[in-house]
N, C-alpha and C positions, 0 to 999 in steps of 0.2 A: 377400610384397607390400611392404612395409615395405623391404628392401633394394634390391626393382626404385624403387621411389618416390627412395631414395636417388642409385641411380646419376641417374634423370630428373634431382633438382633438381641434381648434379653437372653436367651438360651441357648443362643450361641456365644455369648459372652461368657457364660457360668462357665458352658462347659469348657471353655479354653481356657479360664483361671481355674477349672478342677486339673486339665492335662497338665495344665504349667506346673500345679502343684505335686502333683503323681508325678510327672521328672523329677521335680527337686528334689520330692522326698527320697525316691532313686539314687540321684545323684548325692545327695547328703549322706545315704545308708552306705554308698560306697567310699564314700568317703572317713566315715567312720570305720569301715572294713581292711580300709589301706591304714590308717593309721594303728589301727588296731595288730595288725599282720591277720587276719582273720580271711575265711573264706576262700575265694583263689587267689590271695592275700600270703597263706599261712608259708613258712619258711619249709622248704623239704628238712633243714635242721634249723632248734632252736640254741639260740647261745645263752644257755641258762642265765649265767650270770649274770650279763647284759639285762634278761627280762626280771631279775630280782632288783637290781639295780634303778631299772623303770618301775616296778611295782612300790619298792619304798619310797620311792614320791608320790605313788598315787596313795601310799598310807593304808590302806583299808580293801576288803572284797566282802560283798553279804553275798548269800546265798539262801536260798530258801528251800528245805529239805523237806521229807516226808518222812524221814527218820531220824530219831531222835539221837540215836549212837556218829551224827555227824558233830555232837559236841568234840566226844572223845577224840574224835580226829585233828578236828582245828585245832584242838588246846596244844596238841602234839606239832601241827602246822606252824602256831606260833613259834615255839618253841626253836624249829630248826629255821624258821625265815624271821629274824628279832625284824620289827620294824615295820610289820603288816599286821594289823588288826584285822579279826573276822568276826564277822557280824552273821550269823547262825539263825534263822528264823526254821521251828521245827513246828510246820504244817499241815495235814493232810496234801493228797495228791488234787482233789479238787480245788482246795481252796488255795494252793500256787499256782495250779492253772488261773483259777478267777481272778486271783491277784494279780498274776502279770499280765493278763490280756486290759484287764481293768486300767493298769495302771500307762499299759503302752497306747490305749486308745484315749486316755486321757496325755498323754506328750511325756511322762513321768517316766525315769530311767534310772531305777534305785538299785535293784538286783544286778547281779555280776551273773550269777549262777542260779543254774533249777537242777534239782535233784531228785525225780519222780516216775514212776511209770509209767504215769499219763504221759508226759514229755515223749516217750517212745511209740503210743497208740494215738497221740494226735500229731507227731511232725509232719504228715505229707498234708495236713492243716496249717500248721505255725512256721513253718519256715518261710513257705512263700511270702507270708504273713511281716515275715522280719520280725516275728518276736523272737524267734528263737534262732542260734548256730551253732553249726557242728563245729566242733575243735577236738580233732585228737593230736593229743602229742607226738611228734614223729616216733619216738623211740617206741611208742606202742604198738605203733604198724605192725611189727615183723611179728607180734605175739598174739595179737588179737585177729582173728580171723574176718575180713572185709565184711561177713553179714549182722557182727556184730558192734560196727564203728562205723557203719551207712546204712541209714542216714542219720542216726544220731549213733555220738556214742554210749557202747551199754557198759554202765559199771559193774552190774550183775546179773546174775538171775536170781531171781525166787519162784518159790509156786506157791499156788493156793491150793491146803490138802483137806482132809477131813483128821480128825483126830478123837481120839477115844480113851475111858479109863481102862490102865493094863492092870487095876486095883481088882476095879470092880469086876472086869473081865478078863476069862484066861486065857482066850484067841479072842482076834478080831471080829467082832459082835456080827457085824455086816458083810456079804462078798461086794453086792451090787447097792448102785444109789437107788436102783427099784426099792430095796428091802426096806428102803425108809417111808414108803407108800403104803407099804400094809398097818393093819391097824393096829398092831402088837406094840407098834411104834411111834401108835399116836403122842405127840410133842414130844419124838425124837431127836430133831434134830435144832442146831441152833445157827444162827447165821451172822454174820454181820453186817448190817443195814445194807445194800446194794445203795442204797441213795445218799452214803455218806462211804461207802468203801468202793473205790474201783474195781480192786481185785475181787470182789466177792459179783461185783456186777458183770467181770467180764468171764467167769466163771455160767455162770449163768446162762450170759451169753455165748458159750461155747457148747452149753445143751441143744442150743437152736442151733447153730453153725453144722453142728456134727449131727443131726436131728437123725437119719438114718442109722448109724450108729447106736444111738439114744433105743431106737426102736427095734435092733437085734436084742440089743442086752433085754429090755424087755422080754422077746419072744422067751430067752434061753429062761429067765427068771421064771415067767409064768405059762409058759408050754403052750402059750396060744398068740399070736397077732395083734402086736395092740389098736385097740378101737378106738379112734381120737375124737374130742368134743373141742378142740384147737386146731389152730393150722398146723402144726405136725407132733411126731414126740417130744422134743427139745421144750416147744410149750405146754406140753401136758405133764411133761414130768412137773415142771414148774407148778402149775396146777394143781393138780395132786400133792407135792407136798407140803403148797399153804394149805388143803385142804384139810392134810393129818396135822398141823397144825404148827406149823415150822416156826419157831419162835426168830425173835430179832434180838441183837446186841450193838451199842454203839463203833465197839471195835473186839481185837482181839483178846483183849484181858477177860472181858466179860463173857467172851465165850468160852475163855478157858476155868474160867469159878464154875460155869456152868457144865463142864464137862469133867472138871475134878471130884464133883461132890460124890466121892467113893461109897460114902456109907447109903446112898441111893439102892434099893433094888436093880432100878436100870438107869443110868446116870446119861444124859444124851449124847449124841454126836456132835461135834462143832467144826463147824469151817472156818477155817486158820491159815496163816501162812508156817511152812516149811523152817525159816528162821526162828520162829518162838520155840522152836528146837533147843536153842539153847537154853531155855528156861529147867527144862528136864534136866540139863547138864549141871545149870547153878544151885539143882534142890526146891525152887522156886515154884515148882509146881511136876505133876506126874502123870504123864500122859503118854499114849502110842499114836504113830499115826496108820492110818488105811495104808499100807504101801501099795496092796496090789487089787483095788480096787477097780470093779467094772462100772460103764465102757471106758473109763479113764480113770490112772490114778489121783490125778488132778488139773491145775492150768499154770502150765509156766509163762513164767512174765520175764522180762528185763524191763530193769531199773536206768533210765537214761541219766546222762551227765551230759549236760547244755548252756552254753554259754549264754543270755539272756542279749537280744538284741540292742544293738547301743550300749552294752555294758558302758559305765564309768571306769570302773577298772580292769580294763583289756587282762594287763601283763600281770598284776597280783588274779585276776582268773585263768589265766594259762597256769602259772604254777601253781595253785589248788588242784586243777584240774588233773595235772601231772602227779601231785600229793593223793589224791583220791582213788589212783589210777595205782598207787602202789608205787611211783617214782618218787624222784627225789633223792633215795633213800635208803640204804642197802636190805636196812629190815624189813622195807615195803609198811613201816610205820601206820603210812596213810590209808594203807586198807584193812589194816588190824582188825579193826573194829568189825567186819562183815568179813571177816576170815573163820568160821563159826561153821558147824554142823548147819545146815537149812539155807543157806548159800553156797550159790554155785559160780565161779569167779569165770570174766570169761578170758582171761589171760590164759593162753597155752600152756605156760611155764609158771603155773601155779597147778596145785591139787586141790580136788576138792576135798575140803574137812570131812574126818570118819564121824560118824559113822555112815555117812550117806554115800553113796554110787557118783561117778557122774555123769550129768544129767540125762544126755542119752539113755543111761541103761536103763530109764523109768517110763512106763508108761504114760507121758503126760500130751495134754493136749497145749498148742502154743497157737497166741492169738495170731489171725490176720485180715487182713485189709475188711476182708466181708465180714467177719465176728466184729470188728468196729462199728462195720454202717449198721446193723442189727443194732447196734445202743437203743439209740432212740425208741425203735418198736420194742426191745425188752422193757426200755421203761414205761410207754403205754401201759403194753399188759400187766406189769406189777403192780401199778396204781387201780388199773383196774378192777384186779382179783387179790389185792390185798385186803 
């Protein structure tokens, strides 16, 4: 008796020095919220100055990007804020997730900023979490439309399209993603890694999502019902095209070598983002993309901007945040760099670069809550039937 008593006042001990510590850390995260002006914290106006002023003592802000054109931006950041050093780490979107969850369960609080899409397809995950907060500038408010700055805010859109030679072909090879299941097309298409690209996984993931869809285009393509050997079309289509023989790439360059090689008979398809748009623009390479492609022309994303939990440098990451956002700045300097053909800006008072539409006028599909929890099970099955 006496020993069961023992273990009782044992685990009831734990768990009140686990609640004590789930307070504090509460109460510590608020506390860093209040200092910070962050959260229900944040000033309805900020006094720039005032936080330039706080930020060159804090010296410095890192950030961790998924795109590599956030150099162009800091170097120009420095430039109008002398006296704040930016530390630019350019990542994939998984591996700034792994990193700061890694580094926040380990007690570590090095990043200021994330800059990724994941950030936007896993907040209603990370925030509760306290790795990650929303910070929009006030002056953004009135331009940016509430769906796009809750619960994070989005710096932009991109999509994920298919693209093709306009060398080798003299229309669009393709109407439907069927077309790439017949066997005319065996290793037509190219892809980039879903296990190493988000967008290409949640691309995927929106074949499932939208599965009935999936399954008209079908019918119109092949004049008959399709017959599935999976849980629905979204997985068969998947199916069917590792089984015509869907190649892999690490990222987007290598699907676009493989989709330039002009002097090919039939040169393949590749999945891409809308932004490598500008490579066409620079001479860098020559390509078209699918625009009106069935049942979707492709999968539009936003791109989040997230202040990283506990940042060290609150007030040199509000004005990044604000420089990224296209403030600061009369030229909008800070968004230069994704002011480009294949971004779509979501500031009201911005246009979208020609030669594209915006975004509306396209066919696209956009992720949500349920084309998320599908992850996991997309990635089963690819492991599977890979």
């Amino acid at each position: 008796m006496f020993r069961k008593r023992s273990i009782l006042v044992f685990v009831l001990l734990v768990i009140a020095m686990l609640t004590i510590n789930v307070v504090a850390y509460a109460d510590d995260f608020d506390d860093w919220m209040k200092a910070a002006q962050m959260g229900p914290y944040a000033p309805e106006e900020e006094d720039w100055d005032a936080v330039y002023e706080a930020a060159k003592k804090e010296g410095k802000v890192v950030i961790y990007s998924s795109t590599s054109r956030i150099f162009d931006s800091t170097q120009n950041f420095e430039k109008a804020y002398p006296g704040i050093t930016v530390e630019a780490y350019n990542i994939s979107g998984t591996e700034c997730l792994e990193k700061i969850e890694r580094e926040a369960d380990s007690g570590i609080h090095n990043a200021d900023l994330l800059m990724s899409s994941i950030f936007s397809t896993n907040a209603a995950d990370l925030l509760p979490r306290r790795i990650i907060v929303n910070y929009v500038p006030p002056e953004m408010k009135a331009v940016i439309p509430e769906a796009f700055r809750e619960p994070v805010l989005a710096h932009r859109f991109g999509t994920v399209v298919l693209a093709y030679s306009d060398i080798a072909y003299d229309k669009p090879p393709i109407q439907s993603i069927w077309d790439l299941t017949k066997p005319e097309w065996k290793d037509g298409l190219v892809l980039r890694d879903p296990l190493r690209s988000e967008g290409s996984l949640m691309w995927l993931a929106l074949f499932v999502r939208y599965a009935d869809e999936v399954a008209a285009d079908y019918e119109r393509v092949f004049g008959e019902p399709i017959q599935l050997t999976t849980p629905n079309a979204g997985y068969e289509l998947i199916k069917r095209l590792l089984d015509n023989g869907l190649k892999l790439e690490s990222g987007s360059r290598g699907v676009l070598d493989a989709v330039t090689q002009h002097n090919l008979k039939r040169p393949p398809i590749g999945e891409t983002t809308s932004s490598k748009y500008r490579d066409v623009l620079s001479g860098d390479y020559q390509f078209e993309i699918l625009w009106d492609l069935t049942p979707a022309a492709g999968y539009a994303y936003e791109d989040a901007l997230v202040v990283a939990g506990y940042a060290p440098h609150p007030n040199a990451a509000k004005l990044l945040v604000n420089w990224l956002m296209g403030g600061g700045d009369e030229k909008r300097l800070g968004f230069e760099p994704w002011n480009v053909p294949g971004n779509f800006p979501v500031r009201t008072d911005m246009e979208t670069p020609a030669p594209f539409k915006p975004i509306a006028e396209y066919n696209y599909w956009y992720g949500d809550e349920e084309a998320y929890e599908l992850v996991p099970d997309i990635i089963d099955f690819w492991l599977t039937h890979i």
